[in-house]
C-alpha positions in Angstrom: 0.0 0.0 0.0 1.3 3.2 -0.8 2.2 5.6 1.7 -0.5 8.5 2.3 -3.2 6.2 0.6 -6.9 6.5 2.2 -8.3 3.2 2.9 -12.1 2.5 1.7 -14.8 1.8 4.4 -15.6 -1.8 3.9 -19.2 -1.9 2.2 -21.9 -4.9 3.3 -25.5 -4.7 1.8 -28.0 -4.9 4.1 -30.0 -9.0 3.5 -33.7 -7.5 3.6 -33.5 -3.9 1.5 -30.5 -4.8 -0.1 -28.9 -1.3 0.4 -25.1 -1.2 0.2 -24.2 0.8 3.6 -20.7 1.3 5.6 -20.0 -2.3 7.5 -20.4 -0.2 10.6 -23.7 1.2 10.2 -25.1 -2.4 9.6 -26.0 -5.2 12.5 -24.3 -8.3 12.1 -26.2 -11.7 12.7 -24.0 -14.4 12.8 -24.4 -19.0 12.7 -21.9 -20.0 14.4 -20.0 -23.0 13.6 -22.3 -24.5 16.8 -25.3 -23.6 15.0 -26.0 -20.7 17.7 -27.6 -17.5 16.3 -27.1 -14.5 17.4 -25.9 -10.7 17.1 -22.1 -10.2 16.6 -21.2 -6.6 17.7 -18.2 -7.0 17.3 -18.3 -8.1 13.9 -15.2 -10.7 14.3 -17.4 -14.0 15.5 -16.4 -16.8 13.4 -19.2 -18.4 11.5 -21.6 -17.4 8.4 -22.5 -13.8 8.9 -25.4 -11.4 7.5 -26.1 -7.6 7.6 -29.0 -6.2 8.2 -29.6 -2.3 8.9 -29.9 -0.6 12.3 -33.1 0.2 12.6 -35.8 1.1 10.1 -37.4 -2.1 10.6 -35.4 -4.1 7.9 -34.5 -7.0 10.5 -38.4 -8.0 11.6 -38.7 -7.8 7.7 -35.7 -9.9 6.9 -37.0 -12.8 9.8 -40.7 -12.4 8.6 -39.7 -12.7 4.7 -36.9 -15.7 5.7 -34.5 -13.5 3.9 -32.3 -14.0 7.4 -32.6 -17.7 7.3 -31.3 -17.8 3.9 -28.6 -15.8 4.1 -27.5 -17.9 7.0 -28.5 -21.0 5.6 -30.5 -22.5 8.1 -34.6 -22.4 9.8 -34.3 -19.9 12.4 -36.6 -21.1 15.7 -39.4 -18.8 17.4 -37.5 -18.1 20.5 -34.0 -17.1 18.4 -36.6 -14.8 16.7 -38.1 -13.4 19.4 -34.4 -12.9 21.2 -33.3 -11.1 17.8 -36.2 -8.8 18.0 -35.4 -7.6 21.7 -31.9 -6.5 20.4 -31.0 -2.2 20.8 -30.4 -2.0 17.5 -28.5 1.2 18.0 -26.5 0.1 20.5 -24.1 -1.7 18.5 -20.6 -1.1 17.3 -18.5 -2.9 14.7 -15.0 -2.7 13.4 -12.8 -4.0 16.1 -11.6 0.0 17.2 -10.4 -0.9 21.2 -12.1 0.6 23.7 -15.2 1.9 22.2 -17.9 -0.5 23.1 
């Protein structure tokens, strides 16, 4: 990389709009490899991973529509649905930056 280059924001397009936002403005749900769903703040869990937008509605619509369950690639029980819904949306923070969570 040259010196004084200015790195790109990694883009993710959100699963139920399909809107290509800033990696940090989106939620990430994540399967991991023990089959356990759930929110990845973080952004570094290992296992499949999809985006979905903060706020706005987009993940009830992505769960309703089983665009969630696709992207993940597996059915997605009523209680992991329910736990997914309770989530602060806002409250999350990607990117790995130490210190700011």
């Amino acid at each position: 990389m040259a010196a004084g280059r200015v790195r790109r924001a990694p883009t993710r397009s959100c699963v139920a709009c399909r809107t290509p936002r800033a990696k940090q403005e989106l939620l990430r749900i994540v399967r991991t490899p023990t089959g356990e769903i759930r929110p990845d703040a973080t952004g570094r869990l290992p296992g499949r991973g999809a985006y979905v937008c903060q706020g706005g509605g987009c993940l009830s619509l992505a769960l309703t529509r089983g665009q969630l369950a696709r992207a993940l690639e597996t059915t997605i029980p009523a209680e992991v649905r329910a736990a997914l819904l309770t989530v602060p949306q806002t409250a999350t923070h990607q990117g790995g930056e130490r210190g700011e969570e």
